[in-house]
N, C-alpha and C positions, 0 to 999 in steps of 0.2 A: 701878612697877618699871621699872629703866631698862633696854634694849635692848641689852643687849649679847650678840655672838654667840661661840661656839667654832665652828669648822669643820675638822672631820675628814676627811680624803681627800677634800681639798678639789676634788681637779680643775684644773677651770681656773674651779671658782667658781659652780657652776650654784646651790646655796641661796644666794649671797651675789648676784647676779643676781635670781633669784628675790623674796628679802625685801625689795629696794629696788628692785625693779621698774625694772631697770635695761634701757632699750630700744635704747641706743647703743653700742657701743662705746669706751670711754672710755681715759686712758691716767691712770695713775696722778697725782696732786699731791694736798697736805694738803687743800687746797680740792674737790676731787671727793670724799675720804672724810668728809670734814666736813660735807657735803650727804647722806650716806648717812642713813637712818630707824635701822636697824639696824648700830648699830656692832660690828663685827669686833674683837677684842681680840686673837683667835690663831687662827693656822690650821694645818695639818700635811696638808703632800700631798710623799709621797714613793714613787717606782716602783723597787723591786728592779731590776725588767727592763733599767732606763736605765742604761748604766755611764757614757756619757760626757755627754751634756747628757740634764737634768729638765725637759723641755720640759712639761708639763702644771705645774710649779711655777714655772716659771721665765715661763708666760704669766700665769699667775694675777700673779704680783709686777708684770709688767708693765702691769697695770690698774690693781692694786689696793697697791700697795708692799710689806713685808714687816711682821711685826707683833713685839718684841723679850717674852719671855720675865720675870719680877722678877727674875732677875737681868742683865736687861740685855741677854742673847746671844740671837741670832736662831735659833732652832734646827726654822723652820718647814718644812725641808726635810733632816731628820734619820727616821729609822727610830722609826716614833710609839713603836712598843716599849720604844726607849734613850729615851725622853724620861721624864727627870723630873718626873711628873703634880703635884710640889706647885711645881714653879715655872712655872706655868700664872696666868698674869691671872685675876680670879675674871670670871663671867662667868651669867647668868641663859638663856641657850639655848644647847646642844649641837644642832651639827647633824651631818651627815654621812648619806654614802653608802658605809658598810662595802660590804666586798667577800665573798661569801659562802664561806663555809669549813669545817674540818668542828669542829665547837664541843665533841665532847665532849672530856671527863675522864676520868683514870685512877680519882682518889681525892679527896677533900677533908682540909682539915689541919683537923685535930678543936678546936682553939682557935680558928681564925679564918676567914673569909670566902676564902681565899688557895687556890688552887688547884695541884695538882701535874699532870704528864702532861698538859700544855695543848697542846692542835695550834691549836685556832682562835684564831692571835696579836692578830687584831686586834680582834676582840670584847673580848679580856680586854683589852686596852688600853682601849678604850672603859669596861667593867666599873671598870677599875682607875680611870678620871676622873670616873664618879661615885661613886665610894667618897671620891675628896681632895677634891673638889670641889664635891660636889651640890650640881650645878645643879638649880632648881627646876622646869624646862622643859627636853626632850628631844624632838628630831625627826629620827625617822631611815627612810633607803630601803635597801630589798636587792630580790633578784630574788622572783620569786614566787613561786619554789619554795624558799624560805627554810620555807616553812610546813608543806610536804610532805618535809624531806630529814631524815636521810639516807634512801633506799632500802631499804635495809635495817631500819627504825628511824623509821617514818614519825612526824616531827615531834619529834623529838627536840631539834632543834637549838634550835627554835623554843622549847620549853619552859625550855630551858636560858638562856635570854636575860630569855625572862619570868622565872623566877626568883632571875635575879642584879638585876632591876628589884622582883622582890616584898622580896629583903633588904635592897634598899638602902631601902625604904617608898618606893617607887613605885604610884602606878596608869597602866596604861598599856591605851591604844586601838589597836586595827590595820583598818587594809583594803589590801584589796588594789586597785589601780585601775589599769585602761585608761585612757590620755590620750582616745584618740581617742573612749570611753562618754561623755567630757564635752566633746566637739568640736574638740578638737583635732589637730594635723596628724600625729599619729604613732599605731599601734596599739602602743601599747607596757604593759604588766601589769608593776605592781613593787608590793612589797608595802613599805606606811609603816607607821610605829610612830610615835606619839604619848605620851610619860611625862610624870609631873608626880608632884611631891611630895604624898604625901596632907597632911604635916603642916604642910609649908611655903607650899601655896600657897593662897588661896580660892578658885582652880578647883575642885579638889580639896575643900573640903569644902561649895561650893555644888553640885557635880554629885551628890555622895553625901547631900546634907542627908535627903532624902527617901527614902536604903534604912533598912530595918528587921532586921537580922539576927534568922535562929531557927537552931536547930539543925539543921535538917535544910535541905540548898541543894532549890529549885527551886519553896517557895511560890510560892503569884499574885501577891503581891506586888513580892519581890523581884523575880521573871522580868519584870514589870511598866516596874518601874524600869529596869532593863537592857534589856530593848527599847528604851524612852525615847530610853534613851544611844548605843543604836545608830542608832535610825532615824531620830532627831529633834534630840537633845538634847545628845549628844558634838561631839567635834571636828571628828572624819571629816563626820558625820551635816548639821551645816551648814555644812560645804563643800564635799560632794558629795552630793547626792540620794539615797535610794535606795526604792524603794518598800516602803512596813511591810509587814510580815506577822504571822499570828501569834505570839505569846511564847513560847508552848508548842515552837515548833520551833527554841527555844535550847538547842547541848548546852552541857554543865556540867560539868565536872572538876577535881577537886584536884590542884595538883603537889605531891608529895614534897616531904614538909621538905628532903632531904640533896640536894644537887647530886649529888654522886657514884651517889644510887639512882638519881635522873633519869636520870644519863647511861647509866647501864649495862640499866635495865627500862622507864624512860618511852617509852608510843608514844601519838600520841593523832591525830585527825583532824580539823585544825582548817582551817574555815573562810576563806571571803576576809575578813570582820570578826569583829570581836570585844572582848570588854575584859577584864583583869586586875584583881580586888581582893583582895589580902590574900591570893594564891596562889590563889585560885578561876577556872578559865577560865569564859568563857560567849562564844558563838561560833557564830554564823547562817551562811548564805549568804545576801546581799546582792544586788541586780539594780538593777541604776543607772536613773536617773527623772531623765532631762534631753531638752530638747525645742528647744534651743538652734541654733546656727548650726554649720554642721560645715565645720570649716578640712580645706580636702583638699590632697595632693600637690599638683595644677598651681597653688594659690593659693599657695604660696613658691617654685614655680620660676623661674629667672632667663628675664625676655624678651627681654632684648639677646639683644649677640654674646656667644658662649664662647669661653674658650681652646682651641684646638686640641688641648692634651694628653685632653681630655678624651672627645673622640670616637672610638668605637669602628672601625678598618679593617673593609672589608665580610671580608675573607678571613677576621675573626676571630668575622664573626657568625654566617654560617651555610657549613655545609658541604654541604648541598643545597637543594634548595625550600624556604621561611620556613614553609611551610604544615605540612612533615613535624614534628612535635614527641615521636617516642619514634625509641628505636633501638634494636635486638636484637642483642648477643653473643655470646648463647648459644652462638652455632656456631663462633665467631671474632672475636678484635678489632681492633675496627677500626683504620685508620691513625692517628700518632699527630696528624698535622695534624689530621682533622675531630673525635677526643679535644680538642684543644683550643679549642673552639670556643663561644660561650654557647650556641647551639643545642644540643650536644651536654648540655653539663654541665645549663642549666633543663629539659630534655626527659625524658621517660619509658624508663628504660633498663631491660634484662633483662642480668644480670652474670653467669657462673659463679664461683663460691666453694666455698670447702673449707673444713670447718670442723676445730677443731683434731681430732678423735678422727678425720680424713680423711674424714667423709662431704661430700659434695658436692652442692652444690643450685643452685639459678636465685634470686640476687638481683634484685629488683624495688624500681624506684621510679619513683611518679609525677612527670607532669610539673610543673611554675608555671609562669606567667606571664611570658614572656622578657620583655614591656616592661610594667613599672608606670604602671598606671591613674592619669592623674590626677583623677578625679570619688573618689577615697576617699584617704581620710589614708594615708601610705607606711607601708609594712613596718618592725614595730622592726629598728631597725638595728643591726648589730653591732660591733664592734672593726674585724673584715672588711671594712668597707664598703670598696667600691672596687678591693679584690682579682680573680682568678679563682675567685671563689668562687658559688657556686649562692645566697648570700643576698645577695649585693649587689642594690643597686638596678642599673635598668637604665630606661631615660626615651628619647622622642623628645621633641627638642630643639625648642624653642617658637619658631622665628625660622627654623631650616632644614629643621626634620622629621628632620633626620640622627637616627641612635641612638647615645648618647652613657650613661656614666656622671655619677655627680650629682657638680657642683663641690661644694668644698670650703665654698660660702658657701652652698648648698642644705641641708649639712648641717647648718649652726649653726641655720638656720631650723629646718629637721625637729625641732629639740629647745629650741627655742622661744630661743634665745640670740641676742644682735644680731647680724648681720650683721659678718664681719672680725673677731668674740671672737678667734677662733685663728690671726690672721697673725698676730701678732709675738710675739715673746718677750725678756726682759729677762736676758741671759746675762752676767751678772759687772755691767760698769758700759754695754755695748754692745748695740744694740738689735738681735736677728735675726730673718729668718722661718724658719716653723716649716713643714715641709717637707709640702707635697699627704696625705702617706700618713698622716703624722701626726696632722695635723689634723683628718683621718677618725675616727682612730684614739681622739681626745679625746672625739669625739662619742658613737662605739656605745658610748664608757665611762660616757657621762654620764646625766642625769635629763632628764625635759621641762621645762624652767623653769617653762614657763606654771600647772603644777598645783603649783608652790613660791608661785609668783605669789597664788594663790586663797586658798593654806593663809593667806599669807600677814594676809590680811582676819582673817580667824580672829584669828589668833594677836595680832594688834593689840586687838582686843576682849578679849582674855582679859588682857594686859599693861594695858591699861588702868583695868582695874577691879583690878589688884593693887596 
């Protein structure tokens, strides 16, 4: 089967990095994509947010060029929504890093697959390109509360994805994974989805050769078999470790024929793993089993010089002794100079608050860490990074001890991307950079490459025996 990819919110390319194990920063030419394993046919990364330059699209082109549509027109930085999914290149792997949202439905249209009252636009986009398209290979990342949402409605959303994958005759694998469970420099938990055609592919009927269906779900047998594919035998299972346990502690549930009951009565409690077949969940809790090297925070920090912007003024570190790390307002608040201070904001504070019906109480929060340990891999990092915010990193500087925020080239590392991914960007025929905040901003967006890298081994084994 030949290698060809789709790539959806695309980023700045973290699966297309990932699949070609791509370690340097490169700038686009035919000859760089023509050295690629996995060929790219189309990609689609577009940001509402961005009114005047698409800088996460506009870097990604800059690497990697643009990719033109059958009818010829480049429409890879268009609203995936208006895109028309039948003039899409055919293509054997769907990838993407959907953006999580809220996926139910009003109602369903009683002759077709076709959905009314849709809020989650970009799932159904996805939905709607394997419906024109099935592909017979599908890999996709959300956050990991994708499995637990809505709140209201726990796991709904989830079920709602699986069964727009059971109607299309999908079998699909999940885990949830920590970069850093498998040594990597970032503690970051997102949950992957792995589909595959049951009829189209011999993944798909080598993984299932050995189930036996009965009537009633949760023989020894079958729970047998599905342990197998969990712990040993699946996708996830030899790419990431996880120590077996018994079969017996697999739950098991049917979703709803109707989309529309799902959305409106479906709740279920699913698991960091799991597999889908033919609408049936089955779904453990999983406990990672690696014993490997562990990339921590100071093994990508920069040893030179930094640039100057990047170091913090003492007056904005602390506003008394480094040692004091809470603050109490209960009685009054404080000036707004030491308000703004990292001391203040990582520190333990006591707040008064009213709540809306006027009753009045003592907000409390603990303190973190004002400077990030380098002996353990960094904090997931957010969109934020780099702001006055209580989750950014905060680092002393390897060369001067000063206290500094992470350069913009710390972060590409954190998320396993070369070095300089995010200077430049390719705006119209001219080449720009792409501005400190921004380039941040690409990252808390992005995936860890390194575990696109790994899936990566996999998935070459499965394409080769197709």
């Amino acid at each position: 089967m030949e290698k060809t990819v789709c790539e959806l919110f695309a980023g700045v390319g973290g699966f297309r990095c990932g699949l070609n194990n791509i370690n340097e920063s490169v700038v686009y030419s035919p000859e760089n994509n023509a050295k690629e394993k996995w060929q790219t046919v189309w990609y689609s990364q577009w940001e509402p947010a961005e009114k005047k330059t698409q800088y996460a699209h506009d870097c990604y082109k800059y690497h990697f060029g643009t990719c033109l549509d059958k009818n010829g027109n480049d429409t890879t930085n268009v609203n995936i929504e208006d895109v028309d999914k039948s003039t899409l290149p055919d293509f054997s792997l769907l990838v993407g890093g959907f953006p999580c949202q809220d996926y139910s439905v009003a109602s369903t249209l009683a002759t077709s697959k076709g959905l009314e009252g849709k809020k989650g636009v970009l799932w159904w986009s996805i939905r709607d390109i394997l419906e024109e398209k099935k592909p017979p290979f599908v890999l996709l990342e959300n956050v990991d509360r994708l499995l637990k949402s809505p709140a209201s409605q726990r796991g709904r959303d989830f079920g709602i994805i699986l069964a727009c994958f059971r109607d299309e005759g999908y079998t699909v694998e999940w885990r949830v994974i920590n970069a850093a469970d498998y040594g990597y420099q970032q503690r970051r938990r997102r949950t992957f989805i792995f589909a595959y055609k049951n009829e189209e592919t011999k993944y798909a009927k080598d993984i299932t050769s050995a189930i036996k269906y009965v009537s009633e779900f949760g023989d020894e047998m079958h729970r047998g078999s599905i342990a197998k594919q969990i712990f040993t035998e699946g996708f996830f299972a030899k790419t990431f470790s996880v120590n077996t346990m018994d079969s017996k502690m697999i739950k098991i549930k049917k979703l709803p024929d109707g989309i529309g009951d799902l959305s409106a009565h479906f709740k279920f409690d699913f698991e960091n793993a799991g597999v889908m077949r033919d609408g049936v969940i089955y779904t453990v809790k999983t406990v990672p089993a690696y014993d490997g090297k562990q990339i921590t925070l100071g093994d990508i920090m920069d040893e030179g010089e930094v640039d100057e912007k990047y170091f913090i003024p003492e007056q904005k570190l602390y506003y008394t002794y480094p040692d004091i790390k809470h603050s109490d307002e209960s009685h009054g608040k404080l000036p707004k100079e030491q308000r703004q201070t990292w001391q203040y904001l990582k520190g333990a504070k006591k707040l008064p608050r009213k709540a809306a019906n006027g009753h009045e109480y003592i907000f409390s929060e603990g303190a973190i860490p004002m400077i990030d340990a380098y002996d353990k891999p960094a904090r997931t990092m957010l969109t934020s990074e780099g702001s006055f915010s209580r989750t950014t990193h905060i680092v002393k500087d390897k060369a001067t001890g000063r206290i500094r925020l992470l350069t913009a080239e710390e972060t590409e590392r954190i998320q396993g991307f070369p070095t300089g991914h995010t200077q430049f960007c390719m705006v119209g025929d001219e080449v720009v950079e792409m501005p400190t905040n921004k380039r941040r901003f690409m990252m808390g967006n992005a995936l860890v490459v390194n575990l696109i890298r790994d899936m990566e081994k996999t998935l070459d084994e499965i394409f080769e025996k197709e």
